[in-house]
C-alpha positions, 0 to 999 in steps of 0.5 A, a space after each residue: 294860770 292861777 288854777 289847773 284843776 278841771 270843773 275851776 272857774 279861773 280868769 283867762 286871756 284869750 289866748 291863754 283860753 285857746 291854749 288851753 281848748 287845744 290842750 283839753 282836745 287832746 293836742 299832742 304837737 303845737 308849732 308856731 312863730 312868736 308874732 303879736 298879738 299870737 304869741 301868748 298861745 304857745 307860750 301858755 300851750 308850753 306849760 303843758 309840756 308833760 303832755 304836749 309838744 310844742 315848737 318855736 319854728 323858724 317862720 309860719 310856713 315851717 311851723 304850717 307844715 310841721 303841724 301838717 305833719 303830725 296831722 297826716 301822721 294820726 294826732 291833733 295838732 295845733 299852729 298859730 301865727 299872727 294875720 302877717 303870718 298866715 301870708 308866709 304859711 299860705 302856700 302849704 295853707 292853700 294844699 293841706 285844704 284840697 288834702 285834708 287831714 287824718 288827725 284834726 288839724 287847727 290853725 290859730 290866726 291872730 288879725 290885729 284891727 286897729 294895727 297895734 303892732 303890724 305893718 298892715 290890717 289884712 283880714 284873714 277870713 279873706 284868705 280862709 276863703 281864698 283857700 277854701 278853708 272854714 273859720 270860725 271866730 270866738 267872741 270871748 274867752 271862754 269861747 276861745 276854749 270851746 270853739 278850740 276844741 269844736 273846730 278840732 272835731 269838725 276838722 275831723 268830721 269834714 276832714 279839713 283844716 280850720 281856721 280859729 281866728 281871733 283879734 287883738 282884743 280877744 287875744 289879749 283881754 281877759 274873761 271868764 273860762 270854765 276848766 275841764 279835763 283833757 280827753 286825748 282821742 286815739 291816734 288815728 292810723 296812717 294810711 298810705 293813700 297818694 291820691 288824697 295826700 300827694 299834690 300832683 295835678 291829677 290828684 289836685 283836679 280830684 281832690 277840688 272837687 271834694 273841697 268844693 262839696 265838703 263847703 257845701 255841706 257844711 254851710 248846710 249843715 251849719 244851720 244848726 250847728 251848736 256854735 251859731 246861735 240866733 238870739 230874738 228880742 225886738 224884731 225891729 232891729 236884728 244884728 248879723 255879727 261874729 266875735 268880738 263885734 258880738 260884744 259891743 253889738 250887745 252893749 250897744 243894742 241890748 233890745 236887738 236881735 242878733 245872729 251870732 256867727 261862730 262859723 263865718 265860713 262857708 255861712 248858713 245860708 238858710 239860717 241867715 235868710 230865715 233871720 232875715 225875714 223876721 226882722 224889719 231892718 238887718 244890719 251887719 257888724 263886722 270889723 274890717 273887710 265886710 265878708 260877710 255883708 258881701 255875701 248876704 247881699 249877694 243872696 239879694 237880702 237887703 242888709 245894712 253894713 260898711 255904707 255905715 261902719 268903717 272897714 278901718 280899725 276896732 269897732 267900740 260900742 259907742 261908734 254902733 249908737 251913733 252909727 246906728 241909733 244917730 246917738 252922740 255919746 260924749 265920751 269923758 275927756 281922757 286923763 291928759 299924759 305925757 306923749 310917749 312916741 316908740 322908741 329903743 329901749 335905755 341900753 339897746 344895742 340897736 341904738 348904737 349901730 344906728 348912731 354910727 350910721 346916722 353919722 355916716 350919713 348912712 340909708 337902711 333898708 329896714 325889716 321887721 323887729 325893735 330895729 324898726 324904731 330906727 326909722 323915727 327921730 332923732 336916729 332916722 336912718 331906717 327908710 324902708 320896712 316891708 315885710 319879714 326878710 325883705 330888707 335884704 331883698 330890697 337892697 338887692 333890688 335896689 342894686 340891680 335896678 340902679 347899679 353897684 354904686 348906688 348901694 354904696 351909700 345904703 346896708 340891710 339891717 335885719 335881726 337874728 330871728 328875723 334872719 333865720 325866718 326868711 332872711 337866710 333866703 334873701 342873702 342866698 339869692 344876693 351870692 346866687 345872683 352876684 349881688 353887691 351890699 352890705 348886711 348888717 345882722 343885728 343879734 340881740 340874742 331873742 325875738 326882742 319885739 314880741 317878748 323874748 322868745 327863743 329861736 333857732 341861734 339861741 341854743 334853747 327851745 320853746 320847751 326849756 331845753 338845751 340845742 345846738 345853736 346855729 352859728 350866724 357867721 359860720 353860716 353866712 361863710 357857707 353861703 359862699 360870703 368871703 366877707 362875714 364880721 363879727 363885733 361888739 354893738 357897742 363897739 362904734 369904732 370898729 362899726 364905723 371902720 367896718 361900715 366905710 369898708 364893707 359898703 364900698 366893696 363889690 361884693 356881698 357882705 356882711 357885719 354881725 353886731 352882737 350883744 344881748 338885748 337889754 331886757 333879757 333876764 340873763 343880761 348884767 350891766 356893766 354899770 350906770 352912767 354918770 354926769 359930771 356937771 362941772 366938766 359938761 359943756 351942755 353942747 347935747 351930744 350925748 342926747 342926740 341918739 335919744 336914749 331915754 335915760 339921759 335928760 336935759 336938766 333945767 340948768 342945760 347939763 344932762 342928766 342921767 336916770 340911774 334907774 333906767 341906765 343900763 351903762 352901755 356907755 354910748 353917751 360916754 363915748 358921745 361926750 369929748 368933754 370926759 363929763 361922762 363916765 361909767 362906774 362898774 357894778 362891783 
């Protein structure tokens, strides 16, 4: 952030802004796991640590009820997660609703339309809905700042946790954010009181109850709550929108009439209907689910919504001209670039596991992280990605299913973070039920994906500081696992040995590959590659692993980028010819 100073006018990303609302209403505790496009919040919340505690956890749920916590205890707390996320955090999500909170409790969650970097396009405000919670959606960054610190004191008014859900394109584009100064409320005292904070079913049935009035009065009281705004221009068009959507509805509709949503749940039913009624025709413009169109509709207002618009994706202002104006906007033609399909990066230690698998003719049963290239060509040997953690469930799965000869031919692979997030269960469960497979825990040293954040077996804190660092192997060996390899990535004879070996035995095992992420600034390469053209035979075998840096040249010898080369020496160790070799960094 450029300037810090209250009463400033600096440019924002969204996330930055969000950071920056819960630091001005007085957030004491933050927790989070990094996940695009969320991860900016605490990495930018963390820059106030003088004042704010803030936490990478090992996965949403604990990061969900680490915030609870705090809130149950009497301060403002804050926990942030991607749309994924809010799936793992669900379980306490669904309880602190029919609980409440003592001290304002927000949840940040970051939806990804469009699917840049996720496994799915779910919409959050359907299961903000599921569990009774109220949303409300900034459109802009400035917004984000505060609305962040409107839903802390409505957290607190209706004694509720809130959702503040944000986009991909809220996250990650910048605006405008007008700076002011952090007012901490005092800490609210704890008292001790069972029937509200302890979740046995007697008390549950009571306190559904309270849910279901608290929702009603707020969609009452939303009708003229400060962040809904009606704007009316010409009457012959009138927009219902929240968000994002809100920005291409008024570049697209400028004459238009609009009802911008900041709270999207529970919506003001009266607001909406007087809107409505003074307006000849009613669209609304949501991306994803129409949660809101439903639910206007079912009032029996007539209302105009996905018979038109996509439930896939971004919207843009060009798709609401033609969708609701007929008007063809014939878009310049796009500068023409070189495809750049994903791929791991020049001296990733994933490549050189996966080349050995390749070779032995090897299926993975993938996870979610960078190793999640492996599936696309040229290594292709990744065949399966679910969700955080699976891929240790689902070789389980496929053993009991199909026998113990079947996996045989198959490993997991997973990450250190991902890992520590939910892939400690899923190895716990193959020992408690005598499985048979091989893990293969890729540890890079960092959460690679989502840029380099610090996790429970790296021995630093989101906050800067020094802790232990849990040890993968001592910890699968108190798993009851007789079986646990450590060996250098870039080792491929000894993998190789190892895969033969492990994939053939019996029982559960696991092989942990180590070496740094190539990207991490605490990583010093050995050296750079180098080509020996008059000893390369041009057979391509040092290019079959797809390393970016190593090129076919004109005259058919390979070539090898200095610049990009991080001499991890797999191209070296793929040429029989010695025409490869590597000269150390002095």
């Amino acid at each position: 952030m450029s300037k810090e100073c209250a009463g400033s006018t600096v440019v924002m990303l969204g996330n930055a802004a969000l950071a920056r609302g819960a630091y001005e209403a007085g957030v004491k505790v933050s927790a989070a796991y990094p996940g695009t496009p969320s991860t900016e919040i605490s990495e930018n919340l963390v820059k106030y640590k003088d004042e704010v505690y803030a936490e990478w956890s090992p996965n949403e749920k604990v990061a969900m009820e680490v915030a609870i916590g705090a809130s149950i205890s009497g301060v403002r707390a804050l926990v942030s997660m991607k749309h994924v996320g809010v799936n793992v955090a669900s379980d306490p999500l669904y309880t602190i609703s029919y609980s409440g909170v003592n001290g304002g409790l927000v949840l940040v969650a970051a939806d990804d339309p469009g699917i840049y970097s996720s496994q799915n396009e779910q919409d959050s405000r359907m299961v903000a809905r599921a569990a009774m919670v109220p949303v409300i959606e900034p459109s802009d960054s400035e917004e984000a700042r505060v609305f962040m610190k409107r839903a802390f004191e409505l957290s607190e008014e209706y004694d509720t946790p809130i959702m503040v859900r944000e986009t991909t394109r809220l996250a990650h584009s910048q605006g405008l954010v007008h700076l002011e100064e952090r007012v901490v409320p005092e800490d609210k005292p704890y008292e001790r009181n069972i029937a509200k904070n302890v979740m046995m079913p007697g008390n549950a049935i009571k306190r559904h109850l309270v849910v279901e009035d608290r929702l009603k009065r707020m969609a009452e009281d939303a009708c003229t709550l400060d962040i809904n705004k009606v704007e009316y221009r010409d009457t012959k068009i009138g927009v219902i929108t929240s968000g994002i959507p809100y920005q291409y509805v008024k570049e697209a509709l400028p004459e238009a009439s609009v009802l911008k949503l900041g709270l999207v749940h529970p919506l003001p039913r009266k607001l909406i209907g007087e809107f409505a009624s003074k307006v000849e025709k009613l669209y609304i413009v949501e991306e994803l689910e129409p949660v809101i169109e439903e639910q206007v509709k079912s009032w029996g207002i007539k209302a105009i919504g996905k018979e038109i618009f996509t439930v896939q994706g971004e919207y843009s202002a060009n798709m609401l001209r033609k969708a609701i104006l007929g008007q063809e906007i014939t878009a310049q033609e796009p500068a023409q670039v070189p495809a750049r399909p994903p791929i791991l990066c020049p001296g990733c230690p994933h490549r050189s596991v996966y080349s050995v698998l390749k070779k032995l003719k090897i299926h993975a049963s993938g996870d979610i992280g960078c190793y999640t290239l492996g599936a696309v060509a040229p290594l292709g040997v990744v065949d399966t990605t679910v969700c955080m953690g699976a891929s240790i469930s689902n070789l389980h799965g496929m053993e009991k299913a199909k026998g113990k000869d079947y996996v045989k031919n198959w490993v997991a692979v997973i990450g250190d973070s991902t890992f520590l997030h939910t892939g400690v269960n899923s190895l716990m469960n193959m020992v408690y039920n005598k499985a048979t497979g091989t893990v293969i825990i890729l540890d890079n040293s960092t959460t690679g994906m989502t840029g380099h954040q610090d996790h429970a077996a790296t021995g630093k804190t989101l906050m800067g500081d020094t802790t232990y660092m849990i040890n993968l192997y001592k910890l699968c060996k108190a798993m009851g696992i007789e079986h646990v390899y450590e060996v250098d990535a870039f080792d491929t004879d000894e993998i190789e040995r190892l895969v033969k070996t492990e994939t053939q035995r019996e029982e559960v095992s696991v092989i942990i590959t180590k070496s740094q992420c190539a990207l991490l600034k605490t990583f010093v390469p050995k050296g750079k590659c180098v080509v020996d053209t008059e000893k390369c035979k041009k057979c391509g075998m040092c290019l079959a692993d797809g390393c970016p840096a190593i090129h076919k040249a004109e005259d058919g010898t390979a070539q090898i980028d200095p610049v990009m080369c991080n001499g991890c020496g797999l191209c070296m160790k793929k040429c029989k010819f010695g025409a490869i070799s590597l000269v150390e960094n002095k």
